[in-house]
Every structure is written in structure tokens, then in C-alpha cells.
N, C-alpha and C positions, 0 to 999 in steps of 0.2 A: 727558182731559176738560178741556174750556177753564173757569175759574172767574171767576165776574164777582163781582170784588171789592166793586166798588160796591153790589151786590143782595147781595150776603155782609151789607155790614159795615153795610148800611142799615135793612134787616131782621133777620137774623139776628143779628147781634152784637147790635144794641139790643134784641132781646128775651133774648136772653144775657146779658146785662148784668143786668138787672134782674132772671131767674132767679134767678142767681148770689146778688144780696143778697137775694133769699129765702132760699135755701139758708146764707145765711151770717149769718141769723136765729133759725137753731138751733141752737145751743149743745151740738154735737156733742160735746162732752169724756166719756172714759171714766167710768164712774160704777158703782156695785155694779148685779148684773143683780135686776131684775126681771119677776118672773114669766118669759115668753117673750121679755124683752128682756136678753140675756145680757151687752150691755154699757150698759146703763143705757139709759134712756128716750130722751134727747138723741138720740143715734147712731139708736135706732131708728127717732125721727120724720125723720132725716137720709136715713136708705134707705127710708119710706111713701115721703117727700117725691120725692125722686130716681126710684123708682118710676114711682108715680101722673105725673109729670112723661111720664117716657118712654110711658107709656101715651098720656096726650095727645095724644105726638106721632106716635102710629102704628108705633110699634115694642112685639116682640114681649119680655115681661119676663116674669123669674123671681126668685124668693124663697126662701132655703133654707128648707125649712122647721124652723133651728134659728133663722133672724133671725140669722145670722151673715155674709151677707154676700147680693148680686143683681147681676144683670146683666139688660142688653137687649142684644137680638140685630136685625140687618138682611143679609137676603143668603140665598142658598142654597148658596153655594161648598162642595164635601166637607169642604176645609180650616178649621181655626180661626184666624184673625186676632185677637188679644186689645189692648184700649185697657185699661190697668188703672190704675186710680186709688182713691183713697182721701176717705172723707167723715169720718173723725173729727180734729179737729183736738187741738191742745195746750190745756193752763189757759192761760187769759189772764193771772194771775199780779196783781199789784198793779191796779186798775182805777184807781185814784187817777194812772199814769202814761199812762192813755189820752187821747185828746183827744175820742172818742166811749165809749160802750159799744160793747166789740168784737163783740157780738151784733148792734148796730143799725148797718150802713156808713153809710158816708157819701160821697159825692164830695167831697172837698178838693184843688186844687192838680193837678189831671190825676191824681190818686189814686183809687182804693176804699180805703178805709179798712174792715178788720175781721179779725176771727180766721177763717182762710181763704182769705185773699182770693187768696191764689200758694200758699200749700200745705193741701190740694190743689185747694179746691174751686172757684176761680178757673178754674185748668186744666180739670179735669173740665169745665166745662160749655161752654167753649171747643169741645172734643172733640165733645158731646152735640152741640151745635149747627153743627157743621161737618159731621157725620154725617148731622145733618138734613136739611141744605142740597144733601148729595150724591143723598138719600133722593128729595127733592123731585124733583129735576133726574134722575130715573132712572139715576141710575151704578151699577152692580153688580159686585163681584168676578166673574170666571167661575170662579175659584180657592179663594176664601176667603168662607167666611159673618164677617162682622166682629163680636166682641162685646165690648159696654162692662161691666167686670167693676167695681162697687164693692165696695171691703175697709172694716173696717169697726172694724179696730184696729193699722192701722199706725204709729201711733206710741206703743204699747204693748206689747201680744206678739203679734202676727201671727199670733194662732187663728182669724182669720177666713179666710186664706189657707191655712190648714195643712187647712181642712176643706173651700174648694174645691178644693183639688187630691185628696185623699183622696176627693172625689166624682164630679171630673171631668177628671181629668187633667190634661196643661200640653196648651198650645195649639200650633199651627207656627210660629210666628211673633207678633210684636208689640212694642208698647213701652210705657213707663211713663213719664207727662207730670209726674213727680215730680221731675227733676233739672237736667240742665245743657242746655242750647242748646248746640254745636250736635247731642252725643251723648255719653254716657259708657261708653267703653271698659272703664273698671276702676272697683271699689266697693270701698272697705277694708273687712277683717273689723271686725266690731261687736261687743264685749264688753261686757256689762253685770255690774259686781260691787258686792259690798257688802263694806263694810271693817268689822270688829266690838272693839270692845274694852269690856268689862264691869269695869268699874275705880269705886272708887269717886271721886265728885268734888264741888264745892261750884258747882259752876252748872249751867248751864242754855243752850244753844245748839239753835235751830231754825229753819230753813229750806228753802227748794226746793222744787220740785213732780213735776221730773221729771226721770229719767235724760238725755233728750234737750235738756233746755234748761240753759242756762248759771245758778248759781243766784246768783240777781241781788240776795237781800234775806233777811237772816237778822237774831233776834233772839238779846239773850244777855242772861241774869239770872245777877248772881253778886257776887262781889267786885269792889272794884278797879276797876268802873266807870269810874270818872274818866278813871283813867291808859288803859285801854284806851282810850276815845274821844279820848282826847290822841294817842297813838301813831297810831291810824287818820286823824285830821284831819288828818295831815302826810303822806299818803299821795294820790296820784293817781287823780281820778275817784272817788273813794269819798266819800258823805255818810252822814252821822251823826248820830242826835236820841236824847237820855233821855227816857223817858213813864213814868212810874208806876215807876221802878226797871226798868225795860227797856231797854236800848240796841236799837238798831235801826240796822242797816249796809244801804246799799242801796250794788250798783255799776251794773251796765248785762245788762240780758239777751241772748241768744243762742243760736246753736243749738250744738249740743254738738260738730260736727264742726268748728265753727270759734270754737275758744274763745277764743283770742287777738283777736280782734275784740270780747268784750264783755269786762264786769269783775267779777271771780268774787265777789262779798262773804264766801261762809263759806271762801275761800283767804285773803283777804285778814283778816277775824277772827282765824284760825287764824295766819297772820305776826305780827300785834301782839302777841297773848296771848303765843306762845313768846318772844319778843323782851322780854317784861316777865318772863320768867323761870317762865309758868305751866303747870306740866306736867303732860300728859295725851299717850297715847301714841297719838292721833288725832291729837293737834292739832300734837303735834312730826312725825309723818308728813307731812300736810298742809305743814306750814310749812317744810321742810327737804327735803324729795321732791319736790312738785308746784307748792308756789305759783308761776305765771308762770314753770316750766319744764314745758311742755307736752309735754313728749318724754321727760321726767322722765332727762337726761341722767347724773344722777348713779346711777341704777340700768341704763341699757342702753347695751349699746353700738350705734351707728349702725346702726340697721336698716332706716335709710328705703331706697328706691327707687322707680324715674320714679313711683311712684305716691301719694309722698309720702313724710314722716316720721311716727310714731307722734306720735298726741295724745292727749290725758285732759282729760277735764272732771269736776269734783265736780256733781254736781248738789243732790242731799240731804244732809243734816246733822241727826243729831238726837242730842242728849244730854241725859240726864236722870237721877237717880235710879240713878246707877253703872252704866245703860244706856248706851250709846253706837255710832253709826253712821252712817258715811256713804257715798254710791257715787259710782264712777266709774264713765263711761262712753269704752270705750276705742275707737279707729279704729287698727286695726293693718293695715301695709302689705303689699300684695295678693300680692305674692313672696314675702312672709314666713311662715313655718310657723307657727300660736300655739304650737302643743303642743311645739314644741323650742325656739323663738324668745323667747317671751312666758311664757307661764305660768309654767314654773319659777323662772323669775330676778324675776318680781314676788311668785312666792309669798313667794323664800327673801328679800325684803326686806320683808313683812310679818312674817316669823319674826324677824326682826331686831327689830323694834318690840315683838315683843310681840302680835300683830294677828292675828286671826281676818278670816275672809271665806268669803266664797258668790258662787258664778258664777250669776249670773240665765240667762242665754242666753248664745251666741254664733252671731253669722248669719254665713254664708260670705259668702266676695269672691265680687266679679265680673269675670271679663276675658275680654274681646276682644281678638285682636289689632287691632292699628290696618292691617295690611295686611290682614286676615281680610274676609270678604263679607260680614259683618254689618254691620261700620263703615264697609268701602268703598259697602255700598249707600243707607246710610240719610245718610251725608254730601253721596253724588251729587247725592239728594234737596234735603238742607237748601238746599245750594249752589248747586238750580238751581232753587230758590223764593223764596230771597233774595237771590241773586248777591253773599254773603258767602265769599269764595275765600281769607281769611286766619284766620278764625278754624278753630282744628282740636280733634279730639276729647280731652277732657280726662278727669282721673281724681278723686275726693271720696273725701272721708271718710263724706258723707253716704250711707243705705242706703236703697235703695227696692226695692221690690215687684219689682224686675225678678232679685232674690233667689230669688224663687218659682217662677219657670221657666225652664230655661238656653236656653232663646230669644229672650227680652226684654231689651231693653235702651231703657236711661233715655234719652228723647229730648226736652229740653226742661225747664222753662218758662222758666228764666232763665240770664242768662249766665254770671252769679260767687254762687256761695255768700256768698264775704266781704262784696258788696254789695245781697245778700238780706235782706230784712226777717222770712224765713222765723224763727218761734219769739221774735219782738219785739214790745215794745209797739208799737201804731199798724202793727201786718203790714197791709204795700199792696201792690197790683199799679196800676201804672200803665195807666191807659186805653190808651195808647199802645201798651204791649205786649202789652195781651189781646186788641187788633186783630192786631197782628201772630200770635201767638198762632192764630186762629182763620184766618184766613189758610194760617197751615203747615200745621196738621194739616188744613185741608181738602184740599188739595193732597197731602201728604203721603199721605192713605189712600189718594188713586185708585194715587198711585206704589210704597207701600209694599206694597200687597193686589193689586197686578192679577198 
């Protein structure tokens, strides 16, 4: 099917556009469930919203009836074609570093400015609206019925997917507009831990929000003040203010697969304090294991392969009251075994310390071969919609939905992680590439589903 770009991006994308900062008006963040809303209210106005939307436009929609997750459907093909994507976004984290409310976008600078705006709900509605456009224009799978699947806690624990597929199986085929341009052949496994030690102590350290984001601003109440903020103010990228007997350390946020790209403040607290001589068997962990050794070389031997080296992020930090914990969120490399590779040698270097922990989850890798027909077909695609012939299919740390059925694979939104605003103050998608963006996947479904 021939697509006219211009009728695309004149119509459709400008009402896309403007959806989108609907959709990205809702403050989608996990929250305790209420009533029928089992991840907080936000998220469930995020799937009325998305709904009622797709109703509007003529397509046929469902609702679990646990509010755990929906989708709309177009087509009558036997087969299942799945677009899957995700409406609950991360904390927006200090608001005082926005340049809007991340609830209310803005256009700035050939920007969207908001929480959303690239992951995921940017993409999402690129999709919705490219689907539209096909809808209009009567293009039909003779193959595949196509369905747009929202999830509804993928950046928390992924029970909203664990209960569509317990409902309704995986699909034949599809992809997940959650990752890299121009496709992601491999996903590193995803550990979530909590590091514990019950000790007693004379402060007080808290920060972070979330396993997946880089934690960018911690507080500490205790002794020694001074000297602690002396040692941290000769440190890079790291700011520093006393209020009321509080230190407060800010670095820079980010997403958790790529942590070297922002700057971790309770790794960097954790460095000063050991460094002044003050011991806790967290804080010497932290500052002698992990701080700015993201592969934590000193406990593993080299286990990266083509699909990276192992990383860690601290996200949380809480100590209190001879409480203490904090977590890492680990990307371990997709050749790599956990259970022979990983687990035992980080446990037996917590025993080392002294250190308790708890495995939150762990998601499986993803891979494709790069000669396999998954890769070879969905590149042919990319390549003969962009007439991009040097960019080739890459591998992340980052985990998306394409987890949930080993027929999906991450196609899209952007091209580098490192230079993603994905889980950052001020997350933008440039106008420029949610054209382009709406563009692909319109093209991309007649090529991907016929």
C-alpha cells in the first residue's frame, strides 16, 4: 500500500500530536490500587482515556475486567498481529528540575516536553494513529487481525502482562515500540535486589524512587555534616545544600540500563562518608564495590559478550533507625547464565560484608539471531522505509514487553539509549522524530502483517 505522507503527517500526526499531550496529562505513576483500580487511579484514567480514544476512532476495544490492562483490535485475519505498548510512566522525581510540569507538555525548541513523551506514550499514539490512517484508507491484513495491547505496569512488576497472557495467550507475531530503531535482537536479563543490613547507626540517609531510574537526590541527617559536604563539593557533577540540619546531594538522573550516563548521588554520599572514615556495612559495599564501577569489576570476572557488559544501578537508599537498605538494579548479559554466572558470586560478596538481600524478580533475555527471519524481516522493513542501509540491529540493557512473548521483538522509538531523555527530568521526543516515528510504523504494519 502506497502511503501519503503528506495526508499522514497533516492530518493524522497533528491530531496525534495533540492526543498524545492529553494522554500525557495524566499522571500515569504507579500508586496503591484502589477499589477496581489495582494500580492507582492515574494509570486507570490512562487506560478510560486510551480506550474511550480508540472507541472514537472506530475500532473494536476491550477492558480486562480486572483494569489490568486493554487493547483494540482492527482486521479479521485468523492470526494475531500484536503492537504492545505501555501507558504507566516513571515519578517525575524532583519537579523543582523541570522546566514545565511534567504533567502539562509543552512544545519547546522542536521538543514535547513531558513524563511520556518517548516512553511510552509518545510511541503509543504514533502507532494508534498510523493504524488509523491504514483503517481509513481500507488496508487490511488477509493474515493477521492487528491488536493494540496496553500494559499497565511496565515499569514496575509487569502483572498486567502476566494476566493478559494467562487470558489470552501470545500472539504470532508483533513488536514493541518501547526500544531501539532500528530493532533489538537481544534484551539483557533484569535483576531487581534489595541489599539489607540491620545495624545500628547515628544517621539517617534517604533517597530514590525507583528500581529503574538512576537515583539522582538523597538526603542525610547525622553527624559530621560539614566534612561530608566538604568531601562531596570536590567531587564532579555533584551539588550540595544544608537546610534545617539536612544535607541534601543531588547528581543527575537516568535510566538504570545506562547508568554511567547520569550521576548516582546516594554512590556518590556513600564514597565521601567511607572516605571520612564512617562505617556502615552499606555504605563501605556501595563505596568500595559499586560506586562508578558499573560492572562492579572487583567482584566478577569479565562476563560481558556482543551483548554488553553487566551493569548496576543503586536506585534506593533508606537508612534509619538501625534499618538499612538499598537496591540495585542489575542488566546481566544475554549469553550469560544468572544462576551459575551472577547469583552466587554476588551473593558470596554480600556474605562478605556482612549483607542480607532479596531478589525482587528477574526477567528473562531476549535474542534473536541477527541472521534469524525475525531480524532479517523487520530490518528489510526499517531499511526500505528509511533508506537507512548502515545503521544495524543492536542489543540493551533496557527490558521491554517484547519479554512477554517470544515472538516480539522491540522495534523502535529511538536510536541510542545513552542519548534518550527516557526516565530524565524534561523527557522529550522531538517533533521531528514522532513524524518520522508515525511514518514507520505506518508503513511498517502493511509490511510486517500482510
Amino acid at each position: 500500500m502506497e502511503i501519503n505522507n503528506k495526508l499522514l503527517l497533516d492530518k493524522y500526526f497533528t491530531e496525534a500530536l495533540e492526543k498524545t499531550k492529553e494522554l500525557i496529562r495524566i499522571p500515569s505513576v504507579l500508586a496503591d490500587p484502589i477499589g477496581n483500580m489495582p494500580f492507582g487511579k492515574g494509570v486507570n484514567d490512562a487506560l478510560d482515556y486510551i480506550l474511550n480514544l480508540g472507541n472514537e476512532l472506530g475500532f473494536e476495544t476491550y477492558r480486562d475486567e480486572t483494569n489490568k490492562y486493554g487493547f483494540l483490535e482492527y482486521g479479521e485475519g485468523k492470526e494475531l498481529y500484536v503492537i504492545l505498548c505501555h501507558l504507566d510512566v516513571v515519578p517525575a522525581g524532583d519537579m523543582s528540575e523541570w522546566v514545565t510540569n511534567p504533567f502539562e507538555p509543552i512544545e519547546k525548541d522542536g521538543k514535547l516536553i513531558g513524563r511520556g513523551s518517548i516512553d511510552d506514550k509518545g510511541p503509543t499514539m504514533m502507532n494508534l494513529y498510523a493504524l488509523k490512517y491504514l483503517k481509513d484508507h481500507n488496508w487490511k491484513s488477509d493474515t493477521y487481525k492487528i491488536r493494540m495491547i496496553f500494559g499497565l505496569s511496565e515499569e514496575t512488576t509487569w502483572e498486567c502482562m502476566e494476566k493478559y497472557v494467562a487470558d489470552h495467550g501470545i500472539a504470532s507475531a508483533g513488536y514493541v515500540p518501547d526500544g531501539l530503531f532500528p530493532c533489538v535482537y537481544a534484551e539483557k536479563w533484569i535483576n531487581n535486589m534489595d541489599v539489607i543490613a540491620n545495624v545500628p547507626c547515628d544517621f539517617e540517609i534517604k533517597g530514590g524512587e525507583a528500581y529503574n531510574m538512576i537515583c539522582d537526590k538523597v538526603s542525610y541527617k547525622g553527624p559530621r555534616i560539614d566534612e561530608i559536604k566538604a568531601k562531596l563539593d570536590t567531587m564532579k557533577d555533584i551539588h550540595t545544600s544544608i537546610n534545617n540540619d539536612e544535607l541534601i546531594v543531588k547528581g543527575k538522573p537516568g535510566h538504570a540500563s545506562t547508568p554511567h550516563v547520569g550521576v548516582n548521588a546516594a554512590s556518590h554520599l556513600a564514597f565521601a562518608m567511607n572516605e571520612l572514615g564512617i562505617k556502615h556495612p552499606l555504605i563501605q559495599f556501595i563505596a568500595k564495590e559499586a560506586h562508578l564501577n558499573f560492572n562492579m569489576s572487583n567482584i566478577f570476572d569479565n562476563i560481558a559478550d556482543e551483548t554488553g557488559d553487566l551493569t548496576q544501578n543503586i536506585g534506593i537508599i533508606d537508612i534509619k533507625d538501625g534499618k538499612g537498605m538499598f537496591t540495585f538494579n542489575f542488566r546481566i548479559p544475554v549469553l550469560s547464565e544468572p544462576k551459575a554466572k551472577f547469583f552466587p558470586i554476588i551473593e558470596e560478596a554480600f556474605n562478605k560484608y556482612g549483607l542480607d538481600h532479596t531478589k525482587q524478580r528477574i526477567e528473562d533475555a531476549v535474542y534473536f539471531p541477527k541472521d534469524g527471519e525475525v531480524v532479517k524481516n523487520i530490518m528489510q522493513v526499517y531499511q526500505e522505509i528509511t533508506g537507512d542501509m548502515i545503521s544495524q540491529p543492536q542489543a540493551m540493557g533496557g527490558g521491554t514487553y517484547a519479554k512477554t512473548m517470544p515472538n516480539l521483538i522491540a522495534f523502535g522509538a529511538v536510536m541510542s539509549l545513552e542519548d534518550s531523555p527516557m526516565h530524565d527530568y524534561n523527557e522529550f521526543a522531538t517533533i521531528e522524530e514522532l513524524q518520522k516515528m508515525i511514518k514507520i510504523y505506518a508503513k511498517a504494519i502493511t509490511k510486517l502483517a500482510k
